[in-house]
C-alpha positions as CSV (number, residue, x, y, z in Angstrom):
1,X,-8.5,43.1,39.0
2,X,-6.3,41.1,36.9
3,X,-5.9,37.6,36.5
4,X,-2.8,35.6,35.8
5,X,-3.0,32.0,34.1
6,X,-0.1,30.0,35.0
7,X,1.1,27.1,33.4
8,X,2.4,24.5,36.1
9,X,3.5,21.0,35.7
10,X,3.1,18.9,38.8
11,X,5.8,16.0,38.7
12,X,3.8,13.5,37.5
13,X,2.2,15.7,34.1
14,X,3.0,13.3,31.0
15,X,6.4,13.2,29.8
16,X,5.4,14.2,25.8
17,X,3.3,17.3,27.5
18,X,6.1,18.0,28.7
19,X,8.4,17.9,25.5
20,X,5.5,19.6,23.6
21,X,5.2,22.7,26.2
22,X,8.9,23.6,25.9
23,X,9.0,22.8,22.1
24,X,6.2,25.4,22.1
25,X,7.6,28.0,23.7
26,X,11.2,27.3,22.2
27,X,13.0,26.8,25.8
28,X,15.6,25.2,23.9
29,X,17.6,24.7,27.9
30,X,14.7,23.1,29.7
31,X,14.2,21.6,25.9
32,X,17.8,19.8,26.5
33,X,17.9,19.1,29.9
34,X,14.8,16.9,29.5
35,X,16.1,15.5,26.4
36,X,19.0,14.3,28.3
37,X,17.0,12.4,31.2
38,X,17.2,8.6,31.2
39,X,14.3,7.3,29.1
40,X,13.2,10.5,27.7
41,X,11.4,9.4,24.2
42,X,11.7,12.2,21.9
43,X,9.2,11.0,19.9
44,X,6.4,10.4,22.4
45,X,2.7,10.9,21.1
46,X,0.8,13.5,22.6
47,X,-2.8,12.3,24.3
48,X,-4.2,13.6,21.1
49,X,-1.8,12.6,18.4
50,X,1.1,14.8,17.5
51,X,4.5,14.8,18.8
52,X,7.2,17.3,19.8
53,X,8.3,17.9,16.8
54,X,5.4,18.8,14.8
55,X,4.4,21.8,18.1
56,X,8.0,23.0,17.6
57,X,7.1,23.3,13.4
58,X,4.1,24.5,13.3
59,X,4.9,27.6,16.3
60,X,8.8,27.9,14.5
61,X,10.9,27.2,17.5
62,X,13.6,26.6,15.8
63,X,15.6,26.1,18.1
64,X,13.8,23.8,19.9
65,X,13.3,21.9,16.7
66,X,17.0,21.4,16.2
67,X,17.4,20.0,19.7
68,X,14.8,17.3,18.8
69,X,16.2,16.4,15.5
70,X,19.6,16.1,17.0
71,X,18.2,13.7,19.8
72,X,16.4,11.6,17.2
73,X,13.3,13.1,16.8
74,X,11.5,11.3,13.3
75,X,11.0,14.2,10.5
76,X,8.4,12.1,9.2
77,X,5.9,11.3,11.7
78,X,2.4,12.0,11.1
79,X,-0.1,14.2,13.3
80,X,-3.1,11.6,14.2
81,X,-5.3,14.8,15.3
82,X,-7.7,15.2,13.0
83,X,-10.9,17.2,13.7
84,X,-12.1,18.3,17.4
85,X,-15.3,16.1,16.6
86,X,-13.2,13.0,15.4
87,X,-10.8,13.3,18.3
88,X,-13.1,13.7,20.8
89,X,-15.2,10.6,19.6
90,X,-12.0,8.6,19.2
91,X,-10.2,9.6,22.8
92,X,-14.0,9.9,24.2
93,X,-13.6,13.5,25.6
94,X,-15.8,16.4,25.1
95,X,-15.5,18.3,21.9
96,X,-14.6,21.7,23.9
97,X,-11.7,20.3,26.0
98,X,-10.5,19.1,23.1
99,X,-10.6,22.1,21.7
100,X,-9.0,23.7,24.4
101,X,-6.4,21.7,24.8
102,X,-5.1,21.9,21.0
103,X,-5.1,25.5,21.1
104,X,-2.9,25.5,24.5
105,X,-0.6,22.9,23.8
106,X,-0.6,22.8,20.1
107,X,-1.4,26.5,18.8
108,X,-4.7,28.5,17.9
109,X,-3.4,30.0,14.5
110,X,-5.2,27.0,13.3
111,X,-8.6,26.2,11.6
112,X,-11.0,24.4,14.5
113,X,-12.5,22.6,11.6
114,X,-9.8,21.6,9.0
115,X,-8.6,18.1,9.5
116,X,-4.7,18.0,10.1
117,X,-4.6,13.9,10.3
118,X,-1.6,13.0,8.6
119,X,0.2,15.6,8.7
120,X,4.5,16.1,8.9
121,X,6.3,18.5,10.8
122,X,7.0,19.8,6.9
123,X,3.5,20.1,6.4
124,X,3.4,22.4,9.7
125,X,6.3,24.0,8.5
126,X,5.3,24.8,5.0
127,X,2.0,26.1,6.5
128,X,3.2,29.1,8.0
129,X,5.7,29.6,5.7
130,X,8.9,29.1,8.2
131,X,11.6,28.9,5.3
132,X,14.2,27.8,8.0
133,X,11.9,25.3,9.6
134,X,11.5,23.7,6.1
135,X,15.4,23.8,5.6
136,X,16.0,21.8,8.8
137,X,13.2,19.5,8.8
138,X,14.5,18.5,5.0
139,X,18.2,18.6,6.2
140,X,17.4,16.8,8.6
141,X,15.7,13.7,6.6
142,X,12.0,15.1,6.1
143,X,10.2,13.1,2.8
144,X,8.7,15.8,0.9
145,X,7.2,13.0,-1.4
146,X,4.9,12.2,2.0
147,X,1.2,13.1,1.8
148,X,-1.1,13.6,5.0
149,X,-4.5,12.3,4.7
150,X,-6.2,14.6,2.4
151,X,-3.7,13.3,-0.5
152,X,-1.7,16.3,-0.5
153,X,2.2,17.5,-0.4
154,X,3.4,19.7,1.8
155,X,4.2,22.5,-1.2
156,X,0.9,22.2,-1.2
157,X,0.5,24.1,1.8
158,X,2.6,27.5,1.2
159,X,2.3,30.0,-1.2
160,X,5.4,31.5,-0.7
161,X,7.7,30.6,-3.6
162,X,10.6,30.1,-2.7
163,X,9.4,27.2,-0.1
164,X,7.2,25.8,-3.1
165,X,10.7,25.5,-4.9
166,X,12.9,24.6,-2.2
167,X,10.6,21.6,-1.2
168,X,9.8,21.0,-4.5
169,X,13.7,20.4,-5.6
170,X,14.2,18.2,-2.3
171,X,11.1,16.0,-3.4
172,X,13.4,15.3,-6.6
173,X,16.1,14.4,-5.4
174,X,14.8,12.2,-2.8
175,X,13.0,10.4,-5.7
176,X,15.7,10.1,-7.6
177,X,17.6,9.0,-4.4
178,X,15.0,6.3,-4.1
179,X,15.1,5.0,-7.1
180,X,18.8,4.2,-6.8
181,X,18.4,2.6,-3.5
182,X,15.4,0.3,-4.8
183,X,17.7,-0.3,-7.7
184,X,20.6,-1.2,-5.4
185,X,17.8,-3.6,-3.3
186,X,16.6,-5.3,-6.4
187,X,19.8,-6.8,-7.2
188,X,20.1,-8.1,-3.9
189,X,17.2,-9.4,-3.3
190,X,15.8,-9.9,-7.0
191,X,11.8,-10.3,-7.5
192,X,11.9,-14.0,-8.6
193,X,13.5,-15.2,-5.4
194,X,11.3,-13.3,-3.6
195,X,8.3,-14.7,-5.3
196,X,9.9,-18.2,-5.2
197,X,9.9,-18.0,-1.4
198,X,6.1,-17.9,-1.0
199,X,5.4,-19.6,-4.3
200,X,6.6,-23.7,-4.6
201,X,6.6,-24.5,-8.8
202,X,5.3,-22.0,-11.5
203,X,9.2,-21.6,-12.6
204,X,8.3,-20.5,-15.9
205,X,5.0,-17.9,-14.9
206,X,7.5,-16.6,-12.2
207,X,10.3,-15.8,-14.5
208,X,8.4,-14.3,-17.4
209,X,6.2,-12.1,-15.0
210,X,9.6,-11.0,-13.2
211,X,11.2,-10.4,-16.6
212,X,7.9,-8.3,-17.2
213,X,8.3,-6.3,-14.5
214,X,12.2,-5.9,-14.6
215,X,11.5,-4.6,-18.4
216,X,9.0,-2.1,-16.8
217,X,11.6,-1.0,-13.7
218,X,14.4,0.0,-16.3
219,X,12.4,1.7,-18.8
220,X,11.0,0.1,-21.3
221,X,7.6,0.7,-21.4
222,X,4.9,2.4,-23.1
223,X,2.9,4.5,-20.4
224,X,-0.2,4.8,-23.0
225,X,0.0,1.2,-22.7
226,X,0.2,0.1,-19.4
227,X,1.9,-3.1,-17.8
228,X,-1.1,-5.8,-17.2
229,X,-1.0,-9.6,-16.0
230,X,-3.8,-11.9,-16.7
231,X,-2.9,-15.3,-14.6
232,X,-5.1,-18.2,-16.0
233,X,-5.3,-21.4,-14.7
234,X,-7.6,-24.6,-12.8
235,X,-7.5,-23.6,-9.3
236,X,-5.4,-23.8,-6.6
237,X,-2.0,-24.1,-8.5
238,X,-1.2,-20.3,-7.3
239,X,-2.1,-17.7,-9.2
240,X,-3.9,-15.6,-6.6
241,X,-0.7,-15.5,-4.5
242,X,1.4,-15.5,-7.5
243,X,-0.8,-11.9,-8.2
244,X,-0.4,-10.6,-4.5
245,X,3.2,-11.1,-4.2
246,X,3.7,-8.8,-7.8
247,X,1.2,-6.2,-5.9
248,X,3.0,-6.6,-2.7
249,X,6.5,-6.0,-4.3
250,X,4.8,-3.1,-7.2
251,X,3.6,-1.4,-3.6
252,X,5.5,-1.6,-1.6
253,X,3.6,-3.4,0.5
254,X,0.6,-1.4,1.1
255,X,-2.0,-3.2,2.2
256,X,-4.8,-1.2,0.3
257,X,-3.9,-3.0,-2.9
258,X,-5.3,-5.7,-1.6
259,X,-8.7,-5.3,-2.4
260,X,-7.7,-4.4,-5.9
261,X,-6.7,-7.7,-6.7
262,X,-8.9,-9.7,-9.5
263,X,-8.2,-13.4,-10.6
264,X,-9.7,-15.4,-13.5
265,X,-9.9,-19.2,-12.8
266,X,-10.0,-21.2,-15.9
């Protein structure tokens, strides 16, 4: 006797499962059809975490994956599926359905137990060694310098060579590409006015820790000696928020600096 195992979608099966099945299975027609419905979000979240995008990677539809890109689909989104244990505990599911479901809507190439939270389509990409899925994600605006939560690069991923290289030239010039546009950004918007907006007074701390930090930002520094503030002062006249506006703009924002900050109160 044999069985057939048909995959149906009734009309009211979730939009992204939707996007993900075709970006799956590289049905770049249905792919565009559905990308041209009113309201169609190309980068919907699946119920367990990734998006269109990163299915169309990681199974190299190419095809598919150029339809998404060229509807708007974000290069740099990460996967929030993690590990069947994890997920199921977050999205309180049993850990076998989860399984079940990555492997049929996702792929089953992968490792059950390796945790994929974090991760790009270019991670996806670079893990089964699609060279033009790499090209088109980076073409199309993909941040090689992005790290999924493990701490580690996409390169990281692929040990075929001429990926490593390709990826590893792109994360170059996307620094270097940064760095002019943070350039351009701090003379528009230099550090002591942003300081001066949160901070009333402290004219002459604010200037000589932005002159610092300027110094530092145009290359002159020594980086076995490394650029360090000590604010000292009676309390209350602002040096803890004159130290988390240097680590909010040294970070970009990231709030796990936060907890890094020390102040001595004299």
């Amino acid at each position: 006797m044999l069985v057939y195992l048909v995959w149906c979608y009734s009309s009211g099966h979730g939009q992204s499962e939707k996007l993900c099945y075709l970006a799956k299975e590289n049905r770049s027609k249905a792919l565009e059809t559905l990308l041209s419905e009113n309201g169609c979000d190309v980068n919907q979240i699946h119920s367990l975490g990734w998006t269109a995008l990163h299915v169309a990677a990681m199974n190299d539809s190419v095809r598919a994956m150029k339809l998404l890109l060229q509807a708007g689909a974000d290069p740099n989104v990460r996967d929030e599926y993690s590990t069947p244990f994890k997920t199921a505990g977050k999205r309180k599911m049993r850990v076998m359905d989860v399984i079940m479901i990555r492997e049929d809507e996702f792929s089953h190439r992968l490792n059950k137990n390796a945790n994929f939270c974090g991760f790009t389509p270019l991670h996806y990409a670079s893990l089964i060694d699609s060279y033009e899925g790499v090209k088109l994600l980076l073409d199309g605006g993909a941040d090689a310098t992005m790290k999924d939560d493990s701490g580690h690069t996409a390169d990281e991923y692929t040990e075929n060579e001429t990926i490593k290289k390709l990826i590893k030239a792109n994360k170059e010039e996307f620094i270097e590409r940064k760095r002019k546009r943070e350039a351009e950004e701090r003379k528009k918007y230099p550090l002591e006015r942003r300081i001066k907006e949160a901070i009333i007074g402290q004219e002459g701390a604010i200037t000589i820790v932005s002159s610092a930090i300027r110094r530092r930002e145009n290359g002159w520094y020594d980086e076995d000696h490394p650029l360090v503030f000590l604010f000292l002062g009676s309390s209350g006249i602002g040096k803890t928020e004159l130290a988390k506006q240097v680590a909010k703009y040294l970070h970009k924002d990231n709030k796990e600096v936060g907890g890094a900050l020390h102040h001595v109160t004299r």
